[in-house]
N, C-alpha and C positions, 0 to 999 in steps of 0.2 A: 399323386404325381406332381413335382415340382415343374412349374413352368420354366427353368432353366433348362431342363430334360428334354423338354416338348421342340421337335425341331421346326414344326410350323407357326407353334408361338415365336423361336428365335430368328425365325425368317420372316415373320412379320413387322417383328422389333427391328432387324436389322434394315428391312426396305422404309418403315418409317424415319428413324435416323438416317437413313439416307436421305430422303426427301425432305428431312425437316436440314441438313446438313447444307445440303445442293439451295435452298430455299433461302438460307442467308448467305452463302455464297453468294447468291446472285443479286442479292439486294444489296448487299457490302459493291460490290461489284458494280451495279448502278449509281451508287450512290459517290463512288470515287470516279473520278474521272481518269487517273495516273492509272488506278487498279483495272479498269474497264479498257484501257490504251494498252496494258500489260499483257491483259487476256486474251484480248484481240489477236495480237501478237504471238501470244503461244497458240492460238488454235491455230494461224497461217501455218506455221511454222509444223505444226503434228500434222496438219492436210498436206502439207508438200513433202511429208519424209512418206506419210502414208500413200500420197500418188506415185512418186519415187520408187517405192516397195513394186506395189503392182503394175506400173513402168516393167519394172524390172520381171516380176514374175510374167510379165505378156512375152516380155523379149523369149524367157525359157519355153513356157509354153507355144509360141510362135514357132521356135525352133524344132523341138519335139515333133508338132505338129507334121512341119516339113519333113523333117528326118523320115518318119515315120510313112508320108505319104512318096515320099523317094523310095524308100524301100519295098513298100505296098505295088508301085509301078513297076520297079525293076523285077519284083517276085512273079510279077503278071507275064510280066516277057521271057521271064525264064522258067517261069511255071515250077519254081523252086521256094525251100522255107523261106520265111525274113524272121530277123533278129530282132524281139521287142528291147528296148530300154534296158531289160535284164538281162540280155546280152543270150538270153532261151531261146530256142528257136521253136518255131510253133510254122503250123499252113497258118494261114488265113483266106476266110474264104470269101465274097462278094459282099456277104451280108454285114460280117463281123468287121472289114476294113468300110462299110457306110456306115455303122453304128459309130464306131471309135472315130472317124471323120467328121459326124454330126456333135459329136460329143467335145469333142475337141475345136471344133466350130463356135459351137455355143459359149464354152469356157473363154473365147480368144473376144467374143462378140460382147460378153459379159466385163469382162475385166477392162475391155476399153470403154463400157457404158461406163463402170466406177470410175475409171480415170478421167472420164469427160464429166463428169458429176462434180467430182473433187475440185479438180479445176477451177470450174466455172463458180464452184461453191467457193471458193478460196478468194477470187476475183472481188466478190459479193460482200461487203460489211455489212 
């Protein structure tokens, strides 16, 4: 059996080139100061389009959320289906609107930890 074959030999070659790759990156990297001013720069620059990203995914999820929990209220009062996202209509019952409430909680609690991480990691040289 040729080790070209072997996918755990090619996955081990390929995470060494990696590390040995990343490894003078970074030393080139050190060693330049314009190169290291550049870098700098692009990382700002991918944490702000990637805070940006989940900005944005909180706003959708945020909305969701609400949407969701308006309709979960209005179903209460009129003791009628509600309409999920898929525009299906299903009951929902006390249980399955706290589950998807916690859950959707958690998602909203989540994505603004990242976004206060990114941030403040962005701030940070």
């Amino acid at each position: 059996m040729s080790n070209t074959n072997n996918p755990l030999i090619n996955t081990l070659q390929q995470g060494f080139r990696i590390t040995v790759g990343a490894t003078a990156s970074l030393v080139e990297t050190l060693q330049d100061p314009q190169k290291r001013q550049m870098t700098f720069q692009d990382l700002q620059q991918q944490w702000g389009e990637q805070a940006a990203q989940w900005a944005e995914k909180g706003v959708v999820t945020e909305a969701e959320a609400r949407q969701y929990m308006e309709q979960w209220l209005a179903q209460i009062q009129r003791n009628s289906p509600v309409s999920n996202p898929n525009g299906a209509s299903q009951r929902i019952d006390f249980a399955t609107a706290q589950a998807e409430l916690e859950r959707l909680t958690q998602e909203i609690i989540t994505l603004k930890e990242e976004l206060a991480s990114n941030q403040s990691g962005s701030r940070n040289p």
